[in-house]
TIRO-2110 file (N, C-alpha, C; in Angstrom, 1 decimal):
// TIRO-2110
108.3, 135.3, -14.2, N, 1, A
107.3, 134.4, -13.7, CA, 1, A
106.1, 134.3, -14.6, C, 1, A
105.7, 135.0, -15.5, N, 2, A
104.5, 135.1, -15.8, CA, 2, A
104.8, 134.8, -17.1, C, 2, A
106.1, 135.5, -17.5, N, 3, A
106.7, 134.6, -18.9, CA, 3, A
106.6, 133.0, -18.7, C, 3, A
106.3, 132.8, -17.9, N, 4, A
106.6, 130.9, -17.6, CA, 4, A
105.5, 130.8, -17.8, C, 4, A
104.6, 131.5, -17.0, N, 5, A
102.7, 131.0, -17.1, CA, 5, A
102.6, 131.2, -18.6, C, 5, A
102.8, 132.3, -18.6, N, 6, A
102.2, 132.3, -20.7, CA, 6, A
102.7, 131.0, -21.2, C, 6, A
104.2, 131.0, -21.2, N, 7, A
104.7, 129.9, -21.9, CA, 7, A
104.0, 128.2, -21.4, C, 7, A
103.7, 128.0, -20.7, N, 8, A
103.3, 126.6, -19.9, CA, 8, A
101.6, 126.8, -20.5, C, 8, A
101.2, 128.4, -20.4, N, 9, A
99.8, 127.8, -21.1, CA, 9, A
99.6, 127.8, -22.5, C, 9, A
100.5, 128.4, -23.2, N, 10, A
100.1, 128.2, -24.5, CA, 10, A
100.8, 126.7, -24.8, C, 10, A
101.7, 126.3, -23.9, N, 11, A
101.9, 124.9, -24.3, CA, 11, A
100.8, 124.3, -24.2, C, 11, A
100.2, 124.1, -23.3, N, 12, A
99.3, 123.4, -22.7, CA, 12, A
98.0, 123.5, -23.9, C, 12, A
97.6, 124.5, -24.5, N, 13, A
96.6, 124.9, -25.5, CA, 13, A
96.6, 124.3, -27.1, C, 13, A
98.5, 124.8, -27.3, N, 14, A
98.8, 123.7, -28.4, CA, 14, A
98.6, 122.0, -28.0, C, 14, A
99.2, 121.6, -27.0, N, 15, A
99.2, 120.4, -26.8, CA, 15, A
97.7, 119.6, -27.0, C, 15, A
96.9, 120.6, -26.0, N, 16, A
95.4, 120.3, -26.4, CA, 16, A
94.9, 120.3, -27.4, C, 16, A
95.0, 121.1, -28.6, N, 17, A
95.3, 121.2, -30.0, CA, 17, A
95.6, 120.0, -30.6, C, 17, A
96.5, 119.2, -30.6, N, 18, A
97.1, 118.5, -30.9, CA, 18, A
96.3, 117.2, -31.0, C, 18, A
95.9, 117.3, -29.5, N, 19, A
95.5, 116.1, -29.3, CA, 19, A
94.4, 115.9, -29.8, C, 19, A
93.7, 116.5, -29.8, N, 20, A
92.1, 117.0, -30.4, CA, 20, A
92.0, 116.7, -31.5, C, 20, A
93.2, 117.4, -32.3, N, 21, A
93.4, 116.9, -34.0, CA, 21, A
93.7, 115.8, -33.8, C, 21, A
94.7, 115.5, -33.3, N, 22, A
95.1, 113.6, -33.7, CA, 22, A
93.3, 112.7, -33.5, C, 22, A
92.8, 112.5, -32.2, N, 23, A
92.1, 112.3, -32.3, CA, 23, A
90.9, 112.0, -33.2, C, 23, A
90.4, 113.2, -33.6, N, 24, A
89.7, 113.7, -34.7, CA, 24, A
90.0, 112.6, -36.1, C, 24, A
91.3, 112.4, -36.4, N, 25, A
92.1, 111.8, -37.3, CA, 25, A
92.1, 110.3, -37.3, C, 25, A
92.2, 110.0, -35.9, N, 26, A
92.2, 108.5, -35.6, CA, 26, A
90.8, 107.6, -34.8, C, 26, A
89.9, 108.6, -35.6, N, 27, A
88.3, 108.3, -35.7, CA, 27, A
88.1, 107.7, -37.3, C, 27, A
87.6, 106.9, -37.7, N, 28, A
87.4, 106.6, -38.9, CA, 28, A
85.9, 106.2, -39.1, C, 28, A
84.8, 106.1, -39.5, N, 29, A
84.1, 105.8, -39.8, CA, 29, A
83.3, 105.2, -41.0, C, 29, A
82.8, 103.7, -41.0, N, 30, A
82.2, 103.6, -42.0, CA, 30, A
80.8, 102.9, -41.6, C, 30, A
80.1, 102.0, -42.8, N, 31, A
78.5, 101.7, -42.9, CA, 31, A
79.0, 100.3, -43.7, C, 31, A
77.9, 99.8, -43.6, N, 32, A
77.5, 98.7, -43.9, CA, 32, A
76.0, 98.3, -43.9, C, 32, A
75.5, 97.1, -44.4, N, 33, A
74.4, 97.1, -44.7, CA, 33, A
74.4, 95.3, -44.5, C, 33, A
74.2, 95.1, -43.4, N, 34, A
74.2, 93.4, -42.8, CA, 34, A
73.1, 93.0, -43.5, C, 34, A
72.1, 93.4, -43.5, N, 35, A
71.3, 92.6, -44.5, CA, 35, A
71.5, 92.3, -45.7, C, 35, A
72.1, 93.2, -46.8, N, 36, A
72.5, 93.1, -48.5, CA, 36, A
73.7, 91.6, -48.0, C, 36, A
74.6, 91.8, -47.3, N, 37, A
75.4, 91.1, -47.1, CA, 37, A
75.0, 89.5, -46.4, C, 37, A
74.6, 89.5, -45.5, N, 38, A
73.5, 88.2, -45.6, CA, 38, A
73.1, 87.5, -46.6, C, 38, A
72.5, 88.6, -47.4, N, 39, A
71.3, 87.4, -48.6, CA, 39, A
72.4, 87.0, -49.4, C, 39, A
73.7, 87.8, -49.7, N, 40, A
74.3, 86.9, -50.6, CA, 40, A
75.6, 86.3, -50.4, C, 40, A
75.1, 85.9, -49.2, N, 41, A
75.8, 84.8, -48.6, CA, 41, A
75.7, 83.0, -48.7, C, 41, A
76.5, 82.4, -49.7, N, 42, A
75.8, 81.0, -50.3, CA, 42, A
75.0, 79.8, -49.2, C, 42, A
76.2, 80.3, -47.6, N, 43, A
75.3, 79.5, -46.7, CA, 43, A
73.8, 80.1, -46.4, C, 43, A
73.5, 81.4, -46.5, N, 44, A
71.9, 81.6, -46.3, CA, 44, A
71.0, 80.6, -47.2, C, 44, A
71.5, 80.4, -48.3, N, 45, A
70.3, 79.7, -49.1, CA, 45, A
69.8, 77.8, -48.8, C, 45, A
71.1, 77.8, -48.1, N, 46, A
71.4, 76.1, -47.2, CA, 46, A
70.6, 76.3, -46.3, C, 46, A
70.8, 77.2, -45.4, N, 47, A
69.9, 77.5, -44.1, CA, 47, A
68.4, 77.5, -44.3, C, 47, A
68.2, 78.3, -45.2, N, 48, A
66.7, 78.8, -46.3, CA, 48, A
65.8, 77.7, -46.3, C, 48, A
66.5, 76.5, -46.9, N, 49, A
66.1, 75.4, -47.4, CA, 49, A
66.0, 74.2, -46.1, C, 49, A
66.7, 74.5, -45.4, N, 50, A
66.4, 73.2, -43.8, CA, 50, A
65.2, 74.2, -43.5, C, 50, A
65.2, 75.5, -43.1, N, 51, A
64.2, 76.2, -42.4, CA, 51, A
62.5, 75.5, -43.3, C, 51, A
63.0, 76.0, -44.6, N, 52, A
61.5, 75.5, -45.2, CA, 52, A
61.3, 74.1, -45.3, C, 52, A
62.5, 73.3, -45.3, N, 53, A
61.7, 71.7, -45.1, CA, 53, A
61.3, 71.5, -43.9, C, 53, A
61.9, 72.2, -42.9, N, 54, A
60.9, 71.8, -41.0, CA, 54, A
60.0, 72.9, -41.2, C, 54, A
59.6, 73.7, -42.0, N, 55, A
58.3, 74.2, -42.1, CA, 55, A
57.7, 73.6, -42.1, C, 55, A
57.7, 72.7, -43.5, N, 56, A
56.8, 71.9, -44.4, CA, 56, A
56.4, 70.5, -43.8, C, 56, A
57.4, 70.0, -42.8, N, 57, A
57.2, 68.9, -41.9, CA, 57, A
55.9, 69.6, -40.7, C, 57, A
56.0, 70.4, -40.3, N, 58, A
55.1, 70.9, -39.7, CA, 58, A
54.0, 71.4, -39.6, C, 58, A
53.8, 72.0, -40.9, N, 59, A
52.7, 72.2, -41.6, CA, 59, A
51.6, 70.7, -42.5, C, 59, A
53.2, 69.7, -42.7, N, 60, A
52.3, 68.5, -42.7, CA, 60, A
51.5, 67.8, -41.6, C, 60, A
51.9, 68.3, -40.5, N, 61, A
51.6, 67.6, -39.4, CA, 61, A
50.2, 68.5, -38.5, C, 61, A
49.9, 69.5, -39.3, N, 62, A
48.6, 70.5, -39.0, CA, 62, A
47.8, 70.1, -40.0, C, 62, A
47.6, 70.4, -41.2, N, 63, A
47.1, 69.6, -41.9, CA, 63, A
46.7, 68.3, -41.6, C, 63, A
47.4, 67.4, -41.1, N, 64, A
47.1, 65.9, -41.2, CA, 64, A
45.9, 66.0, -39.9, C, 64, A
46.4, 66.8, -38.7, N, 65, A
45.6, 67.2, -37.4, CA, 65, A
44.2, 68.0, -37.9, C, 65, A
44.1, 68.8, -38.5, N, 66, A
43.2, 69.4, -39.4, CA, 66, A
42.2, 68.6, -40.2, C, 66, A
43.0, 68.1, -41.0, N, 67, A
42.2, 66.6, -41.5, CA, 67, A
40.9, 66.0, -40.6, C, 67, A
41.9, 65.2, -39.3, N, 68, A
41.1, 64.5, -38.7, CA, 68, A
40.0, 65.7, -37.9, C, 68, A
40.1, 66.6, -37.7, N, 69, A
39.0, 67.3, -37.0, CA, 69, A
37.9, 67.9, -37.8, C, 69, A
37.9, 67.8, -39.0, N, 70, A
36.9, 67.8, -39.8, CA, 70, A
36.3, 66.8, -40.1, C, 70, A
37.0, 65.8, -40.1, N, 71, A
36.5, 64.3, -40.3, CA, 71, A
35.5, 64.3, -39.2, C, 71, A
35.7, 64.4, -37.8, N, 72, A
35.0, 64.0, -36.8, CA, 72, A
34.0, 65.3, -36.8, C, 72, A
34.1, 66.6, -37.0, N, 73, A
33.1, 67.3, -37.1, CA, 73, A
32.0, 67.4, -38.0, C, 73, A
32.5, 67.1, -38.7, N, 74, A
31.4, 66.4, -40.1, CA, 74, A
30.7, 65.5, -39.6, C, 74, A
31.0, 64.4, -39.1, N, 75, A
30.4, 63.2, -38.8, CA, 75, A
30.0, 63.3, -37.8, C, 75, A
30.0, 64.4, -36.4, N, 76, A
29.0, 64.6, -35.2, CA, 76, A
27.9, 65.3, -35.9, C, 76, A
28.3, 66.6, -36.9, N, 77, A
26.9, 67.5, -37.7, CA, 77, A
25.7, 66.6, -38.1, C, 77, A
26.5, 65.4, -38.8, N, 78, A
25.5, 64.2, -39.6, CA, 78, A
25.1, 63.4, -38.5, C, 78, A
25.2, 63.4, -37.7, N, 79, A
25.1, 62.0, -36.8, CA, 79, A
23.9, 63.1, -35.6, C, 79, A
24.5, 64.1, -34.9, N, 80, A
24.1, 64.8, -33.8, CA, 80, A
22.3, 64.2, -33.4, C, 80, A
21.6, 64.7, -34.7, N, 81, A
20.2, 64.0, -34.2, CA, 81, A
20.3, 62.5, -33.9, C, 81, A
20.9, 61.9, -33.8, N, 82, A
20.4, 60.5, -33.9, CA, 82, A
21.1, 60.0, -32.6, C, 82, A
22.4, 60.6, -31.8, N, 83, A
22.8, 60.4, -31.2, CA, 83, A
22.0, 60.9, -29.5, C, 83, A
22.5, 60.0, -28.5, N, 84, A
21.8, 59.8, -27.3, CA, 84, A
22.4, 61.3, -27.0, C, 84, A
22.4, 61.4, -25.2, N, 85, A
22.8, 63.3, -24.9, CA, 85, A
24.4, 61.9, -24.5, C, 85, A
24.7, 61.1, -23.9, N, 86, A
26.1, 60.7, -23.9, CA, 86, A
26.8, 60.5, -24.7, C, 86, A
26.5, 59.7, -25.3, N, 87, A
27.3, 59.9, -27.2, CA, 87, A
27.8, 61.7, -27.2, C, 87, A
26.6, 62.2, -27.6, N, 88, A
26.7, 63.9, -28.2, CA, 88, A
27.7, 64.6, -27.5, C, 88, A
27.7, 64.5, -25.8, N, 89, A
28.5, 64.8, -25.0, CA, 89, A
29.8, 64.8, -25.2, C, 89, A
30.1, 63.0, -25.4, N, 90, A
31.3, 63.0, -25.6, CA, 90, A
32.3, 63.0, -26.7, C, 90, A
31.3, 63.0, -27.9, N, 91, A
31.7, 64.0, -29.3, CA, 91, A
32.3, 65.7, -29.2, C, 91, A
31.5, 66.3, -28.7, N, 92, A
31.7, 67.4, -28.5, CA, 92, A
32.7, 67.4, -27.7, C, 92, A
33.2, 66.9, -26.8, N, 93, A
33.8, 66.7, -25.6, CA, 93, A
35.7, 66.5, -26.7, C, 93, A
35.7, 65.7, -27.9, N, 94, A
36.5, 64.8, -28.4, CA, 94, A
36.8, 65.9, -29.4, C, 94, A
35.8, 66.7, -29.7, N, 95, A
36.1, 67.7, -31.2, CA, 95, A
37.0, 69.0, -30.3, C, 95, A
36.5, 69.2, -29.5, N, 96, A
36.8, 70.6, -28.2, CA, 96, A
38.2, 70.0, -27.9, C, 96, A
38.3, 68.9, -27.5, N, 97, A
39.8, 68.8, -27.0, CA, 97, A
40.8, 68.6, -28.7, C, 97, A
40.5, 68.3, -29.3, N, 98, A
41.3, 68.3, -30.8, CA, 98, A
41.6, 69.6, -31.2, C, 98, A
39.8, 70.6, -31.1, N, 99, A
40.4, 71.7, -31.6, CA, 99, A
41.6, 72.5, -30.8, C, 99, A
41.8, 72.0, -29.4, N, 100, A
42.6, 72.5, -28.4, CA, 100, A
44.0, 72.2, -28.7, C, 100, A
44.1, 71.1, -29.1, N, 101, A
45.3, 70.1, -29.3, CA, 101, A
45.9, 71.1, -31.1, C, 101, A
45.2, 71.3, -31.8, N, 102, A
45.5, 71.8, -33.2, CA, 102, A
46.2, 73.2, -32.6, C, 102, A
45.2, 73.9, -31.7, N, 103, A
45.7, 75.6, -31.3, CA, 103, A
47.3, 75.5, -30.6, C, 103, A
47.2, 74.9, -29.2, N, 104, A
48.8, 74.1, -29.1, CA, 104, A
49.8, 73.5, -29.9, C, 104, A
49.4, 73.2, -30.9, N, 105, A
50.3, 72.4, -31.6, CA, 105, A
51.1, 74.0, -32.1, C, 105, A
49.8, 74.7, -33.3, N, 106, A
50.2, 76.3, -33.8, CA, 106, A
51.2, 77.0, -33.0, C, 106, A
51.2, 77.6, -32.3, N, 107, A
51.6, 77.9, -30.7, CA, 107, A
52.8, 77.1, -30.9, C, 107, A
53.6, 75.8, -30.6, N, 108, A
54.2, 75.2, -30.5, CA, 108, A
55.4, 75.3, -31.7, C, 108, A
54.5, 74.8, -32.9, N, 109, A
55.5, 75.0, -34.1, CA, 109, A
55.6, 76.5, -34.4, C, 109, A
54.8, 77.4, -34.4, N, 110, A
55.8, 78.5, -34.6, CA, 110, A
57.1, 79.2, -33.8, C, 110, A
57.0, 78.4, -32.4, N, 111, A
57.6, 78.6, -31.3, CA, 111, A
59.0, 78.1, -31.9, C, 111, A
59.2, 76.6, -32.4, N, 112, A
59.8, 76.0, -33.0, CA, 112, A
61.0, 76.6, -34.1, C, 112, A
59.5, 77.1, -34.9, N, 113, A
60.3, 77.5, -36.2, CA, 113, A
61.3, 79.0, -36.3, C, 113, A
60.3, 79.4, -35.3, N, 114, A
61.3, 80.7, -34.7, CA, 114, A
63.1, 80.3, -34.2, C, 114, A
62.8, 79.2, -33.1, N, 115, A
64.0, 78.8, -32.5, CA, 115, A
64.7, 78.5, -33.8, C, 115, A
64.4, 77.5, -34.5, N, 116, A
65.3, 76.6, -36.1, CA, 116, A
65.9, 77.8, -36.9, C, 116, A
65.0, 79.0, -37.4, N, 117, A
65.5, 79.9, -38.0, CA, 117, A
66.6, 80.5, -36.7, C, 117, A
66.4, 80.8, -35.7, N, 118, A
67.5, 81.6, -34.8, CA, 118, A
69.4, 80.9, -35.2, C, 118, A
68.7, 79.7, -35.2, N, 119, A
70.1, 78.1, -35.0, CA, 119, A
70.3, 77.8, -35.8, C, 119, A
69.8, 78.1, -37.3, N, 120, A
69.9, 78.0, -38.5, CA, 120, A
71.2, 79.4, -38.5, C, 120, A
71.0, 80.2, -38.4, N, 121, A
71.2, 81.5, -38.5, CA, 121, A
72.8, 82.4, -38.0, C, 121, A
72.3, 81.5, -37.0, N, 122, A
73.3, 82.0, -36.2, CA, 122, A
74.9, 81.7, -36.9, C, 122, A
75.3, 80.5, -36.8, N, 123, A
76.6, 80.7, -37.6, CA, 123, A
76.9, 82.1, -38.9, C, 123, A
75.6, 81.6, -39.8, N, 124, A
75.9, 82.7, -40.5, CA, 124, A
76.4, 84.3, -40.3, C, 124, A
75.4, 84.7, -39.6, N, 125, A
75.7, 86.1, -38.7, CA, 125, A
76.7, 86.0, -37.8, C, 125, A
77.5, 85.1, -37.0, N, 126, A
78.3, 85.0, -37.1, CA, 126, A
79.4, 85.1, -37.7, C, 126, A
79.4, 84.9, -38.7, N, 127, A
81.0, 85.0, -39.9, CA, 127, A
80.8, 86.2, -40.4, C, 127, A
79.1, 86.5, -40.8, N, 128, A
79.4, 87.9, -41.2, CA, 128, A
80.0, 88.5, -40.1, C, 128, A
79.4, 88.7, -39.0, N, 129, A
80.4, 89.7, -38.2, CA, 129, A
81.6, 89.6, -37.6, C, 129, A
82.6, 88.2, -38.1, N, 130, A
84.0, 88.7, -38.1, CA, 130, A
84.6, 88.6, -38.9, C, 130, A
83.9, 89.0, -40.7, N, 131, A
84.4, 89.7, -40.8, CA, 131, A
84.1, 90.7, -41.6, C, 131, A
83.1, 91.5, -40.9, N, 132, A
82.9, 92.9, -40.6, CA, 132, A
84.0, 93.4, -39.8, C, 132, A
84.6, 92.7, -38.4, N, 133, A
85.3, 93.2, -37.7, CA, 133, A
86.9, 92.9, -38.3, C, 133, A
87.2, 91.8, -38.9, N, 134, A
88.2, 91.7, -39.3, CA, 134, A
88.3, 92.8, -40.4, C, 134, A
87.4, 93.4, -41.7, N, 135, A
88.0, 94.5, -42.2, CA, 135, A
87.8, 95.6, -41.6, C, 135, A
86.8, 95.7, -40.5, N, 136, A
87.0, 96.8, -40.3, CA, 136, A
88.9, 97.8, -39.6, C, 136, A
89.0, 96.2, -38.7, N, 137, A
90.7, 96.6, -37.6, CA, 137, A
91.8, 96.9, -39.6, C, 137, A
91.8, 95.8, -40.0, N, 138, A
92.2, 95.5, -41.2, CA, 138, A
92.5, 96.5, -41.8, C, 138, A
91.0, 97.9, -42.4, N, 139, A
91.3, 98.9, -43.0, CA, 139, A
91.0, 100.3, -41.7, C, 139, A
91.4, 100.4, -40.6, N, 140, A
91.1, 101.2, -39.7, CA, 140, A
90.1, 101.9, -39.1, C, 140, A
89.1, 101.2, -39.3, N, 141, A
88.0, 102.1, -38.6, CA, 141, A
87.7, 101.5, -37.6, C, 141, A
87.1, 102.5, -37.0, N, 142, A
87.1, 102.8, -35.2, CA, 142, A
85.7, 102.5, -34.8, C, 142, A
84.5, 103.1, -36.0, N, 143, A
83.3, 102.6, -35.8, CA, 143, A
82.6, 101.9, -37.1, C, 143, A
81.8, 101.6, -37.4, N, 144, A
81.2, 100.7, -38.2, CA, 144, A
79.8, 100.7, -38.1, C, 144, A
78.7, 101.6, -38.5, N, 145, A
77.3, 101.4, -38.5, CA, 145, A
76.6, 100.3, -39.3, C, 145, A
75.5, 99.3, -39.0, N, 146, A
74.8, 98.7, -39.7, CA, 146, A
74.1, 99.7, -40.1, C, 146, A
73.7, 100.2, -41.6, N, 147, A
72.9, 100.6, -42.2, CA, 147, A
71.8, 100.1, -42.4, C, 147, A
71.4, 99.2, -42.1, N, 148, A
70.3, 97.8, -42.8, CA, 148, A
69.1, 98.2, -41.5, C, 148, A
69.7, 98.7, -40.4, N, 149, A
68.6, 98.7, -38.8, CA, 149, A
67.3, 100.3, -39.1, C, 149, A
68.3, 100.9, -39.9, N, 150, A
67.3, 102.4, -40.2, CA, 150, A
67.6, 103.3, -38.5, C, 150, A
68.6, 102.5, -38.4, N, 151, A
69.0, 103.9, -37.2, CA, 151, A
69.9, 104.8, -37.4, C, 151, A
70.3, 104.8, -38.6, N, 152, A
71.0, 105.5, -39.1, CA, 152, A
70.7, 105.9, -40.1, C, 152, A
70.9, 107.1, -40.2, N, 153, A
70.1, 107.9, -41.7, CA, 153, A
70.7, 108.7, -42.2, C, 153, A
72.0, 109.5, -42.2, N, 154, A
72.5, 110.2, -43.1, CA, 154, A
74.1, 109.4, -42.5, C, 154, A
75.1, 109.3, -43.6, N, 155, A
76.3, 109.1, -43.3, CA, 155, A
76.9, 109.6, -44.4, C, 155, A
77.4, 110.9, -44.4, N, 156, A
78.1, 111.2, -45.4, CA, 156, A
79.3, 111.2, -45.4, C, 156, A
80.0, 110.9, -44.3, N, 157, A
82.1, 110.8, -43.9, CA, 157, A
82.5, 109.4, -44.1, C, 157, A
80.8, 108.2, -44.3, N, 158, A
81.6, 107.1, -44.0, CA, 158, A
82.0, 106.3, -45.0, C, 158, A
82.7, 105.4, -45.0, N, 159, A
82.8, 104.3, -46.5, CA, 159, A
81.7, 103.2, -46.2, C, 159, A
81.4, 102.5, -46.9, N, 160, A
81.0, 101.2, -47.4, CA, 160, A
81.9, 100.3, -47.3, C, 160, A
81.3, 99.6, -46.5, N, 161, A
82.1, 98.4, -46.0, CA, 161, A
82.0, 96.9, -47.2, C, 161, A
81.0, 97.1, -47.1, N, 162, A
80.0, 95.3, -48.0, CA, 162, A
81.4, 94.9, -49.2, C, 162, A
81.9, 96.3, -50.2, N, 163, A
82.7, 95.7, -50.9, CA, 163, A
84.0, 95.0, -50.5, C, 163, A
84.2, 95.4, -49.4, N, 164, A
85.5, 94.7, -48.8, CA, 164, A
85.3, 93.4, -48.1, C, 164, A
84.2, 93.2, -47.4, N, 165, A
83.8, 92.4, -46.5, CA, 165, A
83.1, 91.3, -47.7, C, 165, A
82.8, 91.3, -48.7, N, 166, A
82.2, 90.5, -50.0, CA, 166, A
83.3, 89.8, -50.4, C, 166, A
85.2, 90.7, -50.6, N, 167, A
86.2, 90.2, -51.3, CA, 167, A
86.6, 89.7, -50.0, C, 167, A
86.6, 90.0, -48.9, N, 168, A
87.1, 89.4, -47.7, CA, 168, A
86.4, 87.6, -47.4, C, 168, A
85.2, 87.2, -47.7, N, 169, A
84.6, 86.2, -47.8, CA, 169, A
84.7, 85.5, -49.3, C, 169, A
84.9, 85.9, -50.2, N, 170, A
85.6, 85.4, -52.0, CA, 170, A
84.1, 85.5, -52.1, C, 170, A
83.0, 86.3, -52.2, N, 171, A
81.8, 86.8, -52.4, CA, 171, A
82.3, 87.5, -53.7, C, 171, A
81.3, 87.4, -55.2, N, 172, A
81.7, 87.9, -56.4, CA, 172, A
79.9, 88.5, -56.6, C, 172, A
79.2, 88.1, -56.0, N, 173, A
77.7, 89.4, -56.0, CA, 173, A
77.5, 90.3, -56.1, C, 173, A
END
């Protein structure tokens, strides 16, 4: 009887063994760097370029708002003495709601330009990450760290992904 127990537990130890190693084995790990791989991606510089023309549409559209509130501030400074207290009133009244309308607007378009870069963006990051995932299943790894986030700081077991994932997209960078 006890010959059975020895034998059932050293099975049971190797077997554990076993599995522990396989395991171990059928962990793979590599890294990547989503950002190196982004920038030299030929759609980023398409995206780059709508983002800064609805910049620049927007920024023309502060400016031009900008414009007009110095125009009118100027011309209450010059005028203020000569003007009745209703006039004055309602100058001040006209410069205060503009300058309000300029701060909203700020507020507004960067609110904007945040969204356009997100939606700009998004397909791109997208493709990169399938196919991140496609070489990752592809060449067998199990995990895959972005390197690019700084949450990760030493990886010395893993491979580098970017050269695969660069020939995987016909990337020559």
């Amino acid at each position: 009887m006890k010959n059975i127990l020895n034998i059932t537990f050293t099975g049971l130890v190797v077997l554990s063994m076993s599995l522990t190693v396989s395991a171990q084995k059928s962990a793979k790990f590599g890294h990547i760097n989503a950002n190196d791989l982004l920038t030299i991606m030929p759609e980023r510089d398409t995206a780059e370029a709508k983002l800064k023309s609805f910049a620049q549409e927007l920024e023309l559209q502060l400016t031009k708002m900008s414009g007009e509130y110095e125009k009118k501030y100027t011309d209450y400074q010059q005028n203020v003495n000569v003007m009745n207290e209703v006039v004055r009133a309602s100058k001040e009244e006209e410069i205060m709601e503009l300058q309000k309308r300029i701060q909203d607007f700020q507020q507004k378009a960067q609110t904007s330009l945040q969204q356009k870069e997100a939606k700009l963006m998004e397909p791109l990051i997208d493709k990169a990450k399938k196919a991140i995932k496609d070489v990752a299943a592809e060449n067998g790894y199990t995990y895959v760290f972005d390197s690019s986030v700084g949450a990760l700081i030493h990886y010395p077991d893993g491979d580098d992904l970017l050269p695969l994932v660069k020939k995987k997209l016909g990337l020559t960078q």
